[in-house]
HTML snippet that shows the backbone in 3Dmol.js (N, CA, C, O; Angstrom):
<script src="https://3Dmol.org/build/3Dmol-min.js"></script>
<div id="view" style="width:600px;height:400px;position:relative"></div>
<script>
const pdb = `
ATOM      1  N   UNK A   1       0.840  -1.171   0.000  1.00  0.00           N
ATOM      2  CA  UNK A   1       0.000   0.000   0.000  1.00  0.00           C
ATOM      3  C   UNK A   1       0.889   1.240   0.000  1.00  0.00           C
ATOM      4  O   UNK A   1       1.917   1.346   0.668  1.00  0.00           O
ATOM      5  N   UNK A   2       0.342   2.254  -0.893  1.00  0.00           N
ATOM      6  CA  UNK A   2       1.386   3.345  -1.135  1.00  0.00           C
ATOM      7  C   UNK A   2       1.043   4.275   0.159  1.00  0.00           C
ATOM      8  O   UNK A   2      -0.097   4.602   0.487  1.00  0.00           O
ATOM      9  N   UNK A   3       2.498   4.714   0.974  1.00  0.00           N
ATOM     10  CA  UNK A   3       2.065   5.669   1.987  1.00  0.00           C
ATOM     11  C   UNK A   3       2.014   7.452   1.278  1.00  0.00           C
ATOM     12  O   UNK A   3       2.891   7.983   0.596  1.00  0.00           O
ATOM     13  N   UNK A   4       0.654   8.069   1.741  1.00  0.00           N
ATOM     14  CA  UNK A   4       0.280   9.145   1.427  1.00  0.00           C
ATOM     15  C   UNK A   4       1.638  10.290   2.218  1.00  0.00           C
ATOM     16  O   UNK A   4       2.200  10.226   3.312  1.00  0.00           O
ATOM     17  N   UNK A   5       1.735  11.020   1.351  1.00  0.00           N
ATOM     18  CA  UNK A   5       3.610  12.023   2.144  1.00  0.00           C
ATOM     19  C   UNK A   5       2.454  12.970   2.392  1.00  0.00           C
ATOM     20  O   UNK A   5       1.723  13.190   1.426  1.00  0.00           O
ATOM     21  N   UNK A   6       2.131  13.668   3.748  1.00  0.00           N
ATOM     22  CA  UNK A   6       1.065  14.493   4.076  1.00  0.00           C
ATOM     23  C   UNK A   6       2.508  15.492   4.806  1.00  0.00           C
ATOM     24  O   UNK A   6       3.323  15.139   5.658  1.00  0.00           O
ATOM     25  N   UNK A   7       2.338  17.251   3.822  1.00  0.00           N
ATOM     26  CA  UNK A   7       2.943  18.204   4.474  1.00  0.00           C
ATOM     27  C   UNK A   7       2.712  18.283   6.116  1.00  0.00           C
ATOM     28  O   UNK A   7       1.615  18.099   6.643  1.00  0.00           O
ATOM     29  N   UNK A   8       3.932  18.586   6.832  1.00  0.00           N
ATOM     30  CA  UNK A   8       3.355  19.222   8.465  1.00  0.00           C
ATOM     31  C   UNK A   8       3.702  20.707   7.982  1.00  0.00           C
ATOM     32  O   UNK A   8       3.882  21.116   9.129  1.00  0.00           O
ATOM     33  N   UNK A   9       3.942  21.851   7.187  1.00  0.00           N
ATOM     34  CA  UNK A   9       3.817  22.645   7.138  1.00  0.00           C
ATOM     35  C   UNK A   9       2.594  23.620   6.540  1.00  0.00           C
ATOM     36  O   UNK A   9       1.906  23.643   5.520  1.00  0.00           O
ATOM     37  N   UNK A  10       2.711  24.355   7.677  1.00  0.00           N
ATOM     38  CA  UNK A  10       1.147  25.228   7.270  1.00  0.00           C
ATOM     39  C   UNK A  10       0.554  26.160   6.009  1.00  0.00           C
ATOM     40  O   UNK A  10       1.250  27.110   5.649  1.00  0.00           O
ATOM     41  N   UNK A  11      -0.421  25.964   5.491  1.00  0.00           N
ATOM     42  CA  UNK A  11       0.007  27.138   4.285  1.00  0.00           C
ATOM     43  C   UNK A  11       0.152  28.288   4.715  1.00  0.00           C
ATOM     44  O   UNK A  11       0.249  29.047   3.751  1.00  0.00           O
ATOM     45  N   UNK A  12       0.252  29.087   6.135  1.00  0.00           N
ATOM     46  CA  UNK A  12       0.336  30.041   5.884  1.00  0.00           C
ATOM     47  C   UNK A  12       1.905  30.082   6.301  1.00  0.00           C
ATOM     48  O   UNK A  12       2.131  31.171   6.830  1.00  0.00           O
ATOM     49  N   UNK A  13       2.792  29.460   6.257  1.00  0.00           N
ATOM     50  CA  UNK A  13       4.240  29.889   5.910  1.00  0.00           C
ATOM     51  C   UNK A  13       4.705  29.741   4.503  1.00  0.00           C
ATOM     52  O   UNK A  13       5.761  30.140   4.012  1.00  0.00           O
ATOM     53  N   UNK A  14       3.152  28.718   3.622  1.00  0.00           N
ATOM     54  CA  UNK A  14       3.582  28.832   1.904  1.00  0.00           C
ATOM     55  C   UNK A  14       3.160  30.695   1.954  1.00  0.00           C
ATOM     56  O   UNK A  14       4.008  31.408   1.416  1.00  0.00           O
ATOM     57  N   UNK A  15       2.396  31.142   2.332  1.00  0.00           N
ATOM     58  CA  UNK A  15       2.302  32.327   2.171  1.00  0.00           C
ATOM     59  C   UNK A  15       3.037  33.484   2.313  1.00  0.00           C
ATOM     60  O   UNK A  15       3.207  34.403   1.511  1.00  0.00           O
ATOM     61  N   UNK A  16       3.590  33.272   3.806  1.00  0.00           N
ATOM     62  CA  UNK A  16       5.064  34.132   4.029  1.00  0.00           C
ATOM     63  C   UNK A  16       6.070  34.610   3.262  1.00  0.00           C
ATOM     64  O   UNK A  16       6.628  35.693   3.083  1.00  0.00           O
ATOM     65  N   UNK A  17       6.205  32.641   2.546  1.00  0.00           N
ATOM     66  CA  UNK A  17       7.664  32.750   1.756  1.00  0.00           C
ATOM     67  C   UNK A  17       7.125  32.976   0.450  1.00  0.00           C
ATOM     68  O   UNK A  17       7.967  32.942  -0.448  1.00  0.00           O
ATOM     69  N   UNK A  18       5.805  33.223   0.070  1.00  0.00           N
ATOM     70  CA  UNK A  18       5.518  33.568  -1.259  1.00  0.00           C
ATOM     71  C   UNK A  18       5.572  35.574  -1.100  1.00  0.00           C
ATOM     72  O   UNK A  18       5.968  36.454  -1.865  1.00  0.00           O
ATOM     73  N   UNK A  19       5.017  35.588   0.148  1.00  0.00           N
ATOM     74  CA  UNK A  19       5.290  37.578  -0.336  1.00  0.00           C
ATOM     75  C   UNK A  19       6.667  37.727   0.024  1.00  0.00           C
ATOM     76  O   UNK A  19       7.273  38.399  -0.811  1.00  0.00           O
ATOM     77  N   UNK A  20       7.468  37.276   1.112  1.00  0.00           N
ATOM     78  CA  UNK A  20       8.811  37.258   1.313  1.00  0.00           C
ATOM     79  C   UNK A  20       9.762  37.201  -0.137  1.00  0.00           C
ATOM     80  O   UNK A  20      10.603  38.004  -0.538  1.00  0.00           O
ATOM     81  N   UNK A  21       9.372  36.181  -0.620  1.00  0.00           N
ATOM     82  CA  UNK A  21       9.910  35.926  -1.979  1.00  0.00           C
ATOM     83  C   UNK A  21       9.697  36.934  -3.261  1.00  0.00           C
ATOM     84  O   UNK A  21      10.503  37.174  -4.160  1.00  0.00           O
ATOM     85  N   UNK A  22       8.275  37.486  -3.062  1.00  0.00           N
ATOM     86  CA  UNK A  22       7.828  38.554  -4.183  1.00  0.00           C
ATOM     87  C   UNK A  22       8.268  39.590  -3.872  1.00  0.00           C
ATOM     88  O   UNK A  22       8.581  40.276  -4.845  1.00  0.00           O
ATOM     89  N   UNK A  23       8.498  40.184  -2.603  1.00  0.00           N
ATOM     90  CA  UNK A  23       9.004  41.460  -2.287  1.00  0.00           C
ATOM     91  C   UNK A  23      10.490  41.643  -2.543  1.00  0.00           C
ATOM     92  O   UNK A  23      11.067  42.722  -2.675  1.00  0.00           O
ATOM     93  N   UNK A  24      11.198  40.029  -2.612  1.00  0.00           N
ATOM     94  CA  UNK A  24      12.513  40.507  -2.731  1.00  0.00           C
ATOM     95  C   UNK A  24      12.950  40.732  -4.299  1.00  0.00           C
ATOM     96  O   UNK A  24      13.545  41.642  -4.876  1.00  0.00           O
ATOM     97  N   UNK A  25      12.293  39.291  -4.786  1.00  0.00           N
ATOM     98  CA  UNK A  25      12.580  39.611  -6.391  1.00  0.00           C
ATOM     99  C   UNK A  25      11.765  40.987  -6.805  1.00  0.00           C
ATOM    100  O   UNK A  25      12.223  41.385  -7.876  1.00  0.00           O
ATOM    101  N   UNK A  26      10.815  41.764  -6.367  1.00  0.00           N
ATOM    102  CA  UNK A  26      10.525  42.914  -6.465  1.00  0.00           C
ATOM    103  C   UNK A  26      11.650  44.187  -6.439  1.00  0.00           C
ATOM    104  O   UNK A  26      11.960  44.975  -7.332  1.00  0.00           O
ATOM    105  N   UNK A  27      12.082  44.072  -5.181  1.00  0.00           N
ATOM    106  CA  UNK A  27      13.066  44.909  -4.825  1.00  0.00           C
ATOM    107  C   UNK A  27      14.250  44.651  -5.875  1.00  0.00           C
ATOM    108  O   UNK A  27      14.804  45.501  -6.571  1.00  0.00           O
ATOM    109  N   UNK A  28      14.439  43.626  -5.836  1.00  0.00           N
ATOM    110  CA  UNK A  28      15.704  43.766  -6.768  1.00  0.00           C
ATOM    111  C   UNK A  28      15.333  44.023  -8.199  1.00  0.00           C
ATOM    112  O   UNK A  28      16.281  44.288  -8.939  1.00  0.00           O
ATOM    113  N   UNK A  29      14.345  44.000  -8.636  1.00  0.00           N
ATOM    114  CA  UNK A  29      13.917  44.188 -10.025  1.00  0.00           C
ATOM    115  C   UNK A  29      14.132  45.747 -10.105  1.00  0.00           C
ATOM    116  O   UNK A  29      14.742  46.381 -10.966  1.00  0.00           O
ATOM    117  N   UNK A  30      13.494  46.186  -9.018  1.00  0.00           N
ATOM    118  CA  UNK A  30      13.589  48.048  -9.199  1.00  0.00           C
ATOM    119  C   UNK A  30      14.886  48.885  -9.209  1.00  0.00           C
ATOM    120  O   UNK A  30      15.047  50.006  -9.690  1.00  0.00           O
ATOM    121  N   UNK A  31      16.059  47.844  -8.370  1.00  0.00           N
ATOM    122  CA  UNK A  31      17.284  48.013  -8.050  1.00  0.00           C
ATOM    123  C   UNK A  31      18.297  47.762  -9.854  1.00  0.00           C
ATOM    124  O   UNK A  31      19.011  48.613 -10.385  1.00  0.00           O
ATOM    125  N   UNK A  32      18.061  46.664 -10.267  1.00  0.00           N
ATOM    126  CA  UNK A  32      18.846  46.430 -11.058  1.00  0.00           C
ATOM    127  C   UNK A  32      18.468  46.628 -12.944  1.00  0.00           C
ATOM    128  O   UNK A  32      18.967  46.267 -14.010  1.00  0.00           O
ATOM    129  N   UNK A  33      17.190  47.491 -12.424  1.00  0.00           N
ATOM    130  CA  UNK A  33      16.313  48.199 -13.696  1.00  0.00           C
ATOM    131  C   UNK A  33      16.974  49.166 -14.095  1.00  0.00           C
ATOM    132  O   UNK A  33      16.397  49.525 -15.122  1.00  0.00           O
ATOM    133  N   UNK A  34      18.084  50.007 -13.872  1.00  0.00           N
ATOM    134  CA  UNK A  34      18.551  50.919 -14.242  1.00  0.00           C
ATOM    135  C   UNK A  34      20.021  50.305 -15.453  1.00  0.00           C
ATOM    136  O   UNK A  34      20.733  50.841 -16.302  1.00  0.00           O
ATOM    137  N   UNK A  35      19.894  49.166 -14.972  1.00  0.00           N
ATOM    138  CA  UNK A  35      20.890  48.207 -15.324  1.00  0.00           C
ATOM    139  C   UNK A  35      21.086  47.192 -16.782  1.00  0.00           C
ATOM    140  O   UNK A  35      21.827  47.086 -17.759  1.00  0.00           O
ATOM    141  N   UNK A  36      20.064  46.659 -16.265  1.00  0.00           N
ATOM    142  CA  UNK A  36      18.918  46.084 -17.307  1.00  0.00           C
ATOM    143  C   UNK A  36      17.923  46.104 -17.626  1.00  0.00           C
ATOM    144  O   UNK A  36      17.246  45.323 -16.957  1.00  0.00           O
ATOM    145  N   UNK A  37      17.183  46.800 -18.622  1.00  0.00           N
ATOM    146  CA  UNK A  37      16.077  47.317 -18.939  1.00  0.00           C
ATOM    147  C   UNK A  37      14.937  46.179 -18.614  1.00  0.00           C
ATOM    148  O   UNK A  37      14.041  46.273 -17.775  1.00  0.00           O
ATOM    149  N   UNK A  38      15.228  44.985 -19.574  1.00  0.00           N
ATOM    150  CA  UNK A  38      14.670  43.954 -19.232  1.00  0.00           C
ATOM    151  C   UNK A  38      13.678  43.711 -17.545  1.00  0.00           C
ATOM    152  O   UNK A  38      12.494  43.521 -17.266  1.00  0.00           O
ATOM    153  N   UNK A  39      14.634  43.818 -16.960  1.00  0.00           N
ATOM    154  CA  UNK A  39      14.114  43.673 -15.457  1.00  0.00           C
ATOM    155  C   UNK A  39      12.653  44.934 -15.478  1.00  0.00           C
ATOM    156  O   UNK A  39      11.660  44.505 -14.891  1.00  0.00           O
ATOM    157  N   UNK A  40      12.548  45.957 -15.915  1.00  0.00           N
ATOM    158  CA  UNK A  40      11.840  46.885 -15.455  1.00  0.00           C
ATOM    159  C   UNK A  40      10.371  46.165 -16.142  1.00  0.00           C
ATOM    160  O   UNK A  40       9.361  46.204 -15.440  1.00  0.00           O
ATOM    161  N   UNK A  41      10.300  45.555 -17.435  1.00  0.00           N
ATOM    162  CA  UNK A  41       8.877  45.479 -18.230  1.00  0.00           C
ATOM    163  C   UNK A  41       8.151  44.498 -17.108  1.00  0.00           C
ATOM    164  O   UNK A  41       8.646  43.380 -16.963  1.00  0.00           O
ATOM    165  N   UNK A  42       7.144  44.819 -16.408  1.00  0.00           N
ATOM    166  CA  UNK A  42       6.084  44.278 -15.396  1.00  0.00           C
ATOM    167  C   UNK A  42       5.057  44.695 -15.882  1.00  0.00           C
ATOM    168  O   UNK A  42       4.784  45.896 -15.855  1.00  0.00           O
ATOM    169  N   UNK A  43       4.001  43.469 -16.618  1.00  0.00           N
ATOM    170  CA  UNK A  43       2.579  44.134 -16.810  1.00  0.00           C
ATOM    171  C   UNK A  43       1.933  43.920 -15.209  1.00  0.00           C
ATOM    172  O   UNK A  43       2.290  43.262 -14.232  1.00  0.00           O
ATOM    173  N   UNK A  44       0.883  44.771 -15.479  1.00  0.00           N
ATOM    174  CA  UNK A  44      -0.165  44.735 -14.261  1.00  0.00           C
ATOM    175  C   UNK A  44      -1.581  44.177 -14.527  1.00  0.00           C
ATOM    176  O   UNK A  44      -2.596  44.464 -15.162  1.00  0.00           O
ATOM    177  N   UNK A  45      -1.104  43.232 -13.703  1.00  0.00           N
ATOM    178  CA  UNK A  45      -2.546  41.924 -13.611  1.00  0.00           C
ATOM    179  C   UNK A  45      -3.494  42.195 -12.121  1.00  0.00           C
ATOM    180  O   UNK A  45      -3.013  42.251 -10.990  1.00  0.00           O
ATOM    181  N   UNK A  46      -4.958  42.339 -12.487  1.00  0.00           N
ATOM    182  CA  UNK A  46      -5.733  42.813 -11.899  1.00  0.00           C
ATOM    183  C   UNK A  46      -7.292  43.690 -12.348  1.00  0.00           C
ATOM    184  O   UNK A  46      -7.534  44.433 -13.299  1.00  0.00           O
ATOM    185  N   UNK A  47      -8.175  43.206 -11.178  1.00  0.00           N
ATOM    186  CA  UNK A  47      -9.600  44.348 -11.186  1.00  0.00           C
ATOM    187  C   UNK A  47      -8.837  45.299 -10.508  1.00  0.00           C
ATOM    188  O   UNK A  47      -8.020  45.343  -9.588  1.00  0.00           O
ATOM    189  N   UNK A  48      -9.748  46.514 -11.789  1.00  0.00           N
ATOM    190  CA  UNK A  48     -10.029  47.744 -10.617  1.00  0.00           C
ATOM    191  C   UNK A  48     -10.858  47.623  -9.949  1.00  0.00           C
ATOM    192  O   UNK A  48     -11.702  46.730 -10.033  1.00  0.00           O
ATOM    193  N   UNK A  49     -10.799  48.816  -8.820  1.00  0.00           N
ATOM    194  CA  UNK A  49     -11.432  48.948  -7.331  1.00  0.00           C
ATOM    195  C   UNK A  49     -13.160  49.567  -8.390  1.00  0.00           C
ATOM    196  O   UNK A  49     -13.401  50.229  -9.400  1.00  0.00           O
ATOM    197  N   UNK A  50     -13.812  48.937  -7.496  1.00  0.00           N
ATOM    198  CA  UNK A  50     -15.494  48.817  -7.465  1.00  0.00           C
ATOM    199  C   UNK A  50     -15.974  48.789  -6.094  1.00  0.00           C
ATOM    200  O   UNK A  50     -15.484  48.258  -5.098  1.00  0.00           O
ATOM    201  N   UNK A  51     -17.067  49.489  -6.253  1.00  0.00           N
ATOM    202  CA  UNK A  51     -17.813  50.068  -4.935  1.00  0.00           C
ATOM    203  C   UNK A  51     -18.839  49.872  -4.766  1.00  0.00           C
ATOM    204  O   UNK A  51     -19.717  50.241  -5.547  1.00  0.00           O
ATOM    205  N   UNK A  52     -19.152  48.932  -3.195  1.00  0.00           N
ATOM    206  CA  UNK A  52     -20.643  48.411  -3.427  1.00  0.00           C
ATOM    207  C   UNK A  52     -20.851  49.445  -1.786  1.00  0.00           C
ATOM    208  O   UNK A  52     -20.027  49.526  -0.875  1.00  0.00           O
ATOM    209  N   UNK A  53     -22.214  50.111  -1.872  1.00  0.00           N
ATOM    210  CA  UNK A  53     -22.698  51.438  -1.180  1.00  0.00           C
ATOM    211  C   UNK A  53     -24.016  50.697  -1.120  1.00  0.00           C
ATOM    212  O   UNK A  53     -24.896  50.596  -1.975  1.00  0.00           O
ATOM    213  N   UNK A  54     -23.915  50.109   0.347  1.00  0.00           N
ATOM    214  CA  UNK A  54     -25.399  50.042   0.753  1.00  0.00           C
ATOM    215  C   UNK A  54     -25.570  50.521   1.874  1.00  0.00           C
ATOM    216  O   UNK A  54     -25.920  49.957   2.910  1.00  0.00           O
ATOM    217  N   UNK A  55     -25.171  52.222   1.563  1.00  0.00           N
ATOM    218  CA  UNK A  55     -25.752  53.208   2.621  1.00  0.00           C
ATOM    219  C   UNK A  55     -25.200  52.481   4.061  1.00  0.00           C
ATOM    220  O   UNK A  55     -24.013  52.647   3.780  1.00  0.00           O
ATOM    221  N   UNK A  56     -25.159  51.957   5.083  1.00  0.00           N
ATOM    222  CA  UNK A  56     -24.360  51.255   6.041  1.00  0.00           C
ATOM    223  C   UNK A  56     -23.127  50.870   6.228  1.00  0.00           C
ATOM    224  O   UNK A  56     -22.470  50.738   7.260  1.00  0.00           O
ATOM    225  N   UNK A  57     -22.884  50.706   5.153  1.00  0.00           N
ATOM    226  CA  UNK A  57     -21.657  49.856   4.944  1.00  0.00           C
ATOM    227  C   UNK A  57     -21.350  49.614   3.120  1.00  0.00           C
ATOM    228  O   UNK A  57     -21.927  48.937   2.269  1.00  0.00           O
ATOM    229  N   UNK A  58     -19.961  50.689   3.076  1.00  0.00           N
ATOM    230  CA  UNK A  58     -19.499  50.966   1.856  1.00  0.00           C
ATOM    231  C   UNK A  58     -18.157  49.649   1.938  1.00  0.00           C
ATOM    232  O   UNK A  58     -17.386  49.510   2.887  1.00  0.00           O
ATOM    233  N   UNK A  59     -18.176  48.956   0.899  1.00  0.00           N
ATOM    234  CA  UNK A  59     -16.930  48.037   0.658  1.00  0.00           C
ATOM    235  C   UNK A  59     -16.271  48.619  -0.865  1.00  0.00           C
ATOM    236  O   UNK A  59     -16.776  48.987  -1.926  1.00  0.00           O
ATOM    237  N   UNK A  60     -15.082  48.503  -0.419  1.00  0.00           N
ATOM    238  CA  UNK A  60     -14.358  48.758  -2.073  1.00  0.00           C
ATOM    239  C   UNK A  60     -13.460  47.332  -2.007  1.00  0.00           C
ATOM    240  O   UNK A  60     -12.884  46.800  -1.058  1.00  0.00           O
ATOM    241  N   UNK A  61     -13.601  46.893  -3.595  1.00  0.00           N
ATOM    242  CA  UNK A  61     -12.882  45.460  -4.214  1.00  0.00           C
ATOM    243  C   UNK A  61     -12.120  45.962  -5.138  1.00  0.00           C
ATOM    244  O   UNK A  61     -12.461  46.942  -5.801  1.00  0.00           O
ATOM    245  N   UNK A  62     -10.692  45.175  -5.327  1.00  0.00           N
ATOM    246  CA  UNK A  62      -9.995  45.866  -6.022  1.00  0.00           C
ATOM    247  C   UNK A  62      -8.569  44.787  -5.205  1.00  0.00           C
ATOM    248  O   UNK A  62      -8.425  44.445  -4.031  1.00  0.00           O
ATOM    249  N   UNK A  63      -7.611  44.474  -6.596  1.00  0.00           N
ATOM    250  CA  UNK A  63      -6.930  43.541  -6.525  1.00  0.00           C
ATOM    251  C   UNK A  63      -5.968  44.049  -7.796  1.00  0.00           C
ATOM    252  O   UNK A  63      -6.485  44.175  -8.906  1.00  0.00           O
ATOM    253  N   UNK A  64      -4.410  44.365  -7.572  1.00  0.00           N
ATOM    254  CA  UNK A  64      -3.744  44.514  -8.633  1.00  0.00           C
ATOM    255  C   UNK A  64      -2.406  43.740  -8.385  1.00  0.00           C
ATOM    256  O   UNK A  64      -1.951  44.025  -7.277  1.00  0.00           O
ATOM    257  N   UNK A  65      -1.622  42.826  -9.099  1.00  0.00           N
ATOM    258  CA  UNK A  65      -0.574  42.579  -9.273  1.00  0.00           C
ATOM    259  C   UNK A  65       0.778  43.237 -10.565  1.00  0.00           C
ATOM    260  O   UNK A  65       0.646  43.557 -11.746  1.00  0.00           O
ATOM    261  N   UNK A  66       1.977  43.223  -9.674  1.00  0.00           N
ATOM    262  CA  UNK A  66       2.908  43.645 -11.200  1.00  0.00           C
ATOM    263  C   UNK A  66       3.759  42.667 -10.813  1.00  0.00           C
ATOM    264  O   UNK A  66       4.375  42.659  -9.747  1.00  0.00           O
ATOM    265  N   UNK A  67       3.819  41.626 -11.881  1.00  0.00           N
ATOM    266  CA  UNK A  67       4.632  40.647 -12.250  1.00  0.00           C
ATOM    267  C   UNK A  67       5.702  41.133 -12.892  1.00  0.00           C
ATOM    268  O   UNK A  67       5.645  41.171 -14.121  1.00  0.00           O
ATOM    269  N   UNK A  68       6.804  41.567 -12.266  1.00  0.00           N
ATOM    270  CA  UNK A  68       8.039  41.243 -13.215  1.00  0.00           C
ATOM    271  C   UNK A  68       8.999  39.987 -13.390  1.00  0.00           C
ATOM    272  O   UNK A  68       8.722  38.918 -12.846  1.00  0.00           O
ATOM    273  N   UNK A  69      10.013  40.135 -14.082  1.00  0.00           N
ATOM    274  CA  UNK A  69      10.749  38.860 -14.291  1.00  0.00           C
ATOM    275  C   UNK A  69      11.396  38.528 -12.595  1.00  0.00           C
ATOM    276  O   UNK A  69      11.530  37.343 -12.289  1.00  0.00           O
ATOM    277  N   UNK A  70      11.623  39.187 -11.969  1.00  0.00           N
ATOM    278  CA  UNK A  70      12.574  38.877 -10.882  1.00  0.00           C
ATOM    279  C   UNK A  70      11.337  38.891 -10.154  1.00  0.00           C
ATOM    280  O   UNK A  70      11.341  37.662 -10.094  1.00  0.00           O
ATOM    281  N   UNK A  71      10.420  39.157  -9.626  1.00  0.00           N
ATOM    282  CA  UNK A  71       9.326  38.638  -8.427  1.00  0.00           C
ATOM    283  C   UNK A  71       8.943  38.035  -9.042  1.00  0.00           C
ATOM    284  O   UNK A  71       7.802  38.228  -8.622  1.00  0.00           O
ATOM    285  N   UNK A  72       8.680  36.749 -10.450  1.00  0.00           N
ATOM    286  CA  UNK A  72       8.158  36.162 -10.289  1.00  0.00           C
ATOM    287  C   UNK A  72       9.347  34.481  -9.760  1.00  0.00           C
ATOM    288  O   UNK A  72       8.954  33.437  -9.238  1.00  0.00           O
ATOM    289  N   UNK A  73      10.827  34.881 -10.188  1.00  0.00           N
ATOM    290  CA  UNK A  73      11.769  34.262  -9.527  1.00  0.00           C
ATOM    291  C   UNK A  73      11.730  34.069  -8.279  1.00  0.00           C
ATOM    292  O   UNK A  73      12.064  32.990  -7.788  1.00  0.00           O
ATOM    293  N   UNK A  74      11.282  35.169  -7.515  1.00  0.00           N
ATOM    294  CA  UNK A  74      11.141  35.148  -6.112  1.00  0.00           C
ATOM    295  C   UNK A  74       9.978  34.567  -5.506  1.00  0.00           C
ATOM    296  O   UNK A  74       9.899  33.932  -4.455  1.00  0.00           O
ATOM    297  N   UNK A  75       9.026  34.905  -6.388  1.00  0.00           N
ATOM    298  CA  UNK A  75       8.108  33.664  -5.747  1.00  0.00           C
ATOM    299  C   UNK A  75       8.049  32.181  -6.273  1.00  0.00           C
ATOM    300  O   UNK A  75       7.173  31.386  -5.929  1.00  0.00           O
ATOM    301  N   UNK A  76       9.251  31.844  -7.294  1.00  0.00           N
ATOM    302  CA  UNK A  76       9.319  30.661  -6.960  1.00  0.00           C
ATOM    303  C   UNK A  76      10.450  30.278  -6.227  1.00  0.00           C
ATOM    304  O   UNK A  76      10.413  29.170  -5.692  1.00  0.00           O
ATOM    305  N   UNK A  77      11.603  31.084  -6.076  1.00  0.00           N
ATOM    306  CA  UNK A  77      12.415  30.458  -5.191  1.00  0.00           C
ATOM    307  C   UNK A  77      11.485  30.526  -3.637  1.00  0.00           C
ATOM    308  O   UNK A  77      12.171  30.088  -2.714  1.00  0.00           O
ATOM    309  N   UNK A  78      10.172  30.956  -3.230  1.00  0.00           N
ATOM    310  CA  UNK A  78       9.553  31.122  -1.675  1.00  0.00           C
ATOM    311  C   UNK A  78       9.117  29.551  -2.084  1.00  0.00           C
ATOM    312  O   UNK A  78       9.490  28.774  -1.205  1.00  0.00           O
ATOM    313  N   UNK A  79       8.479  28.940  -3.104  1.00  0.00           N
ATOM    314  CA  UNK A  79       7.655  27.742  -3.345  1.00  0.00           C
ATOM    315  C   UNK A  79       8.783  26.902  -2.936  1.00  0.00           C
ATOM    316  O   UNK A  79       8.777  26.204  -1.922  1.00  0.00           O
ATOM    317  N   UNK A  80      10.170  27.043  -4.128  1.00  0.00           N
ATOM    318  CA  UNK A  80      10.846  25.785  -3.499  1.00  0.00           C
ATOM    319  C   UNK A  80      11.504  25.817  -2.150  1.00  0.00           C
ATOM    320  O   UNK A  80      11.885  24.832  -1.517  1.00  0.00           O
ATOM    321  N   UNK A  81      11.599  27.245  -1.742  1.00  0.00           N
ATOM    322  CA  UNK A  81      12.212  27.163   0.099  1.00  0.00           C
ATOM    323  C   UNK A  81      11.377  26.325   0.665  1.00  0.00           C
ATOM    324  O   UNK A  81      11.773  25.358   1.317  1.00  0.00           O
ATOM    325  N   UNK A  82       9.934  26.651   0.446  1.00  0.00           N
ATOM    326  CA  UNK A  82       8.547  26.217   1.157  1.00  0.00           C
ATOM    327  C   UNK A  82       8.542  24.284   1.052  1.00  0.00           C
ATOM    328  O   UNK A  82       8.364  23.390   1.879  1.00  0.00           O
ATOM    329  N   UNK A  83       8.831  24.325  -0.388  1.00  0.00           N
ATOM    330  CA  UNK A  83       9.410  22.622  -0.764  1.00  0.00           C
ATOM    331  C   UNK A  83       9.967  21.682  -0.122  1.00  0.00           C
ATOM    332  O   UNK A  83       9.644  20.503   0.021  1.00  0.00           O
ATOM    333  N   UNK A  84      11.423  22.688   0.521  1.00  0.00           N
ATOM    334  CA  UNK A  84      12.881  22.002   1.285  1.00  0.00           C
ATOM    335  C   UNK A  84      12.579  21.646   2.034  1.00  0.00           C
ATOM    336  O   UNK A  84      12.715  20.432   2.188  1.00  0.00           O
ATOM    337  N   UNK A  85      11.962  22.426   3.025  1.00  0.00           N
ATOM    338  CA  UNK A  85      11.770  23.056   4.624  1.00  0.00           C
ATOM    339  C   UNK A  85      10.967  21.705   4.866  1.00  0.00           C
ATOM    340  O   UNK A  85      10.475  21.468   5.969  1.00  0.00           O
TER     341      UNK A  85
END
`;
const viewer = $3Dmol.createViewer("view");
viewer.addModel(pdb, "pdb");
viewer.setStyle({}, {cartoon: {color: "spectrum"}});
viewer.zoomTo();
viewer.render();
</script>
């Protein structure tokens, strides 16, 4: 009988090391953009903000990502840290 490999790690440290990871390949993308142009092209993936007003209680939704080449490195080097660990 095949034994099931069940993670003991929580997703919310896959989460950590996924913004940990996006913020750094972020940072360095902005850092080494002056450098290599390449690094700077990040489209932006995302809704705009929408507003639901029912007089009581106003909510705004709204979700934007900028994928560049180096945060998206960084969030996979957070997946495979998250992998090792």
């Amino acid at each position: 009988m095949a034994k099931i490999h069940r993670s003991h790690h929580s997703p919310w440290v896959l989460v950590l090391l996924l913004v940990v990871g996006g913020l750094a390949g972020s940072a360095a993308g902005t850092l080494l953009a002056p450098l290599v142009p390449f690094f700077k092209a990040a489209p932006v993936v995302g809704l705009r903000p929408s507003t639901l007003d029912l007089h009581f209680l106003v909510l705004t939704f709204g979700l934007s990502v900028t994928l560049g080449p180096l945060t998206l490195v960084g969030l996979l080097l957070g997946y495979l840290l998250y992998r090792w660990l």
